[in-house]
GUZALUM-111803 format. One record per residue (C-alpha): residue in one letter; y, x, z. Coordinates in pm, whole numbers, plus 50000, padded with zeros to 5 digits. Layout:
REM residues N
AYXZ ...
END
This chain:
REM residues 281
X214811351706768 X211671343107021 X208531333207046 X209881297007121 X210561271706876 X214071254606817 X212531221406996 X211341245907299 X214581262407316 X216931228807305 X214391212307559 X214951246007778 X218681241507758 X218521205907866 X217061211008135 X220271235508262 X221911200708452 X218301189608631 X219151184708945 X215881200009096 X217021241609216 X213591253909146 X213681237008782 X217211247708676 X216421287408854 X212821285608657 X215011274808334 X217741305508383 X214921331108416 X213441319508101 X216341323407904 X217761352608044 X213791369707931 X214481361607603 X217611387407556 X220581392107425 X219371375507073 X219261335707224 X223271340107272 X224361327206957 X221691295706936 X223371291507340 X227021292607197 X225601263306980 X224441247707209 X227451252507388 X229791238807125 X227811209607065 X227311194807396 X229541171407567 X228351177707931 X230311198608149 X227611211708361 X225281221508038 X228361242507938 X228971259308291 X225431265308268 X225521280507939 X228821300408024 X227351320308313 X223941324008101 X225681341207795 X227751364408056 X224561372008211 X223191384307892 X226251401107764 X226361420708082 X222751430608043 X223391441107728 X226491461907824 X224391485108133 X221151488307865 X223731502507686 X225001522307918 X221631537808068 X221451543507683 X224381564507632 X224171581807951 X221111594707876 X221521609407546 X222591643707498 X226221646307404 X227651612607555 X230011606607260 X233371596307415 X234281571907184 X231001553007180 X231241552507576 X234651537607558 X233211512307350 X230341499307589 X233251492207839 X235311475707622 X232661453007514 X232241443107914 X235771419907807 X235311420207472 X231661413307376 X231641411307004 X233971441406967 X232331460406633 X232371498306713 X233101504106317 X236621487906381 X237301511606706 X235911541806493 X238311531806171 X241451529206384 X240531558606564 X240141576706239 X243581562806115 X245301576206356 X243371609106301 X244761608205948 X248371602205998 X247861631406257 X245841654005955 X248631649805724 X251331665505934 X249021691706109 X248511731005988 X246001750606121 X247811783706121 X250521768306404 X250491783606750 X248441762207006 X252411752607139 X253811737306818 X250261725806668 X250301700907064 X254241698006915 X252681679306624 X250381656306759 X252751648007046 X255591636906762 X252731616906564 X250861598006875 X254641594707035 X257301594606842 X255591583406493 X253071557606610 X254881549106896 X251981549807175 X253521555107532 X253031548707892 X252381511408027 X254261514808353 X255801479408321 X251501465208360 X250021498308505 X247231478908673 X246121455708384 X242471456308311 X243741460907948 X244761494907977 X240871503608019 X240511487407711 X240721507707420 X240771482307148 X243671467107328 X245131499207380 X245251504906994 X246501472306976 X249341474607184 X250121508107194 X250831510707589 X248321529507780 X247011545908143 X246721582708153 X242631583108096 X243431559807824 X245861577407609 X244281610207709 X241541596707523 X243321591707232 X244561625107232 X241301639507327 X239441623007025 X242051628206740 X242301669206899 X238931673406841 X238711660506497 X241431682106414 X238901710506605 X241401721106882 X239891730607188 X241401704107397 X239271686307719 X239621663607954 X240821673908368 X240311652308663 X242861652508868 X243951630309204 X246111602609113 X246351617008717 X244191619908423 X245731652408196 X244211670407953 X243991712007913 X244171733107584 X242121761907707 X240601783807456 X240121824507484 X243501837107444 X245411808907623 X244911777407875 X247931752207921 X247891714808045 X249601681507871 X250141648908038 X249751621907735 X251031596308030 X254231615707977 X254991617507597 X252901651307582 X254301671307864 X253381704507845 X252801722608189 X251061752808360 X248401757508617 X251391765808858 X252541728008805 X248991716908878 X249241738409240 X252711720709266 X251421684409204 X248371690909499 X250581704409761 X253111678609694 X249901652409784 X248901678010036 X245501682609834 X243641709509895 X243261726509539 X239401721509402 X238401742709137 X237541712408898 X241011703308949 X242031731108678 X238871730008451 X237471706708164 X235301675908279 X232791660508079 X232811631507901 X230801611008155 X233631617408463 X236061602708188 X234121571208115 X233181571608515 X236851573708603 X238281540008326 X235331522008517 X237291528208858 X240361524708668 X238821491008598 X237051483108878 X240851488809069 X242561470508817 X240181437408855 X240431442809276 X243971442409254 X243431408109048 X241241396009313 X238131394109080 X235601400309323 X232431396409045 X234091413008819 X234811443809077 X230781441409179 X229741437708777 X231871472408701 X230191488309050 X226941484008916 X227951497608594 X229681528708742 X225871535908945 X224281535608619 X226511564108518 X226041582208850 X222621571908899 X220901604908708 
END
């Protein structure tokens, strides 16, 4: 686990409640060099001590080494070369959720992938094969919009998203987005003010669908509607696919809004540094 001994590392720990700054902040570095590893000896040590200060002290040390652990992972991810969307969505969800296993998030994604595979057919029209998926994701597994808790931190979440089946638009456009692909429809992402929708757009034919709204088809008309009606000056990447790093970027925000709204001001400064990781490339 280290280069320390048990008796090093429980003489470290004790020395979280010494009342001397310099001590305690000479203490904190230590453990916080030795890594993500030392959190389940500090959850121990956590459960077996019977001093509130050790255990405040311990609290904010295993956070600190979560959240390293969470932007090495996401200086990771961003620099690799095709940013999978699902492992992205992940690394955020483990900012609430720490010990979230991406296996379980890949085998419910891959569930719902399969009750989708068994109704699909390849030889639809784009129109009734987006029929399909919509009566699956909405009708059949019963995912839908969470307007009653828009602004929870859980609908960034995917895991709890799964769980609950209520959703933002980024984050049910995700689920969309991932199970399309599998099922090798060329469906992407589109970031637009206010909305997250996605676009079918292959050679022969481009249409939009809002997963916020059961599947909504629409046209590129409706987009020009929807920005005048904002008075929004139409942007070219307002009609076109976005990558997979402006949809992880944009759940940050969604997060980073959601936790503002809460009035979790470390929280809001813990998902800013994570969003200039992203940016920062």
């Amino acid at each position: 686990m280290s280069e320390l001994t048990t008796a090093q590392l429980d003489a470290l720990v004790s020395l979280l409640d010494d009342p001397d700054y310099e001590v305690k902040s000479h203490v904190r570095d230590k453990i916080i060099s030795l890594g993500a590893e030392i959190i389940p000896f500090l959850e121990e040590k956590w459960e077996a001590s019977f001093n509130p200060e050790v255990q405040k002290e311990i609290e904010e040390l295993v956070h600190d080494l979560q959240f390293s652990l969470v932007k090495s992972r996401l200086e990771e991810w961003r620099d690799t070369e095709d940013r999978d969307l699902l492992t992205g969505l992940w690394i955020i969800n483990t900012y609430q959720y720490p010990d979230l296993d991406f296996a379980k998030l890949n085998a419910e994604m891959h569930q719902i992938y399969f009750e989708m595979w068994t109704s699909f057919k390849n030889d639809l029209q784009p129109y009734d094969q987006i029929r399909i998926i919509n009566n699956v994701l909405f009708n059949t597994l019963r995912f839908s919009a969470n307007t009653k808790n828009f602004h929870s931190p859980g609908n960034s979440m995917l895991s709890t998203v799964l769980d609950t089946k209520r959703g933002n638009p980024i984050s049910l456009c995700a689920i969309y987005l991932l199970v399309a692909k599998k099922l090798g429809l060329p469906i992407y992402g589109v970031n637009l003010p206010n909305l997250f929708v996605l676009t079918y757009k292959s050679a022969d034919i481009t249409f939009y669908i809002n997963a916020f709204n059961k599947g909504l088809i629409f046209s590129r008309q409706d987009i020009f509607n929807y920005l005048e009606h904002l008075k929004i000056e139409p942007m070219d990447y307002f009609f076109e696919p976005c990558a997979h790093l402006d949809i992880v970027l944009r759940a940050l925000r969604n997060l980073g809004n959601a936790f503002e709204k809460l009035g979790e001001a470390n929280k809001v400064e813990e998902i800013r540094e994570m969003i200039a990781i992203l940016e920062n490339q």
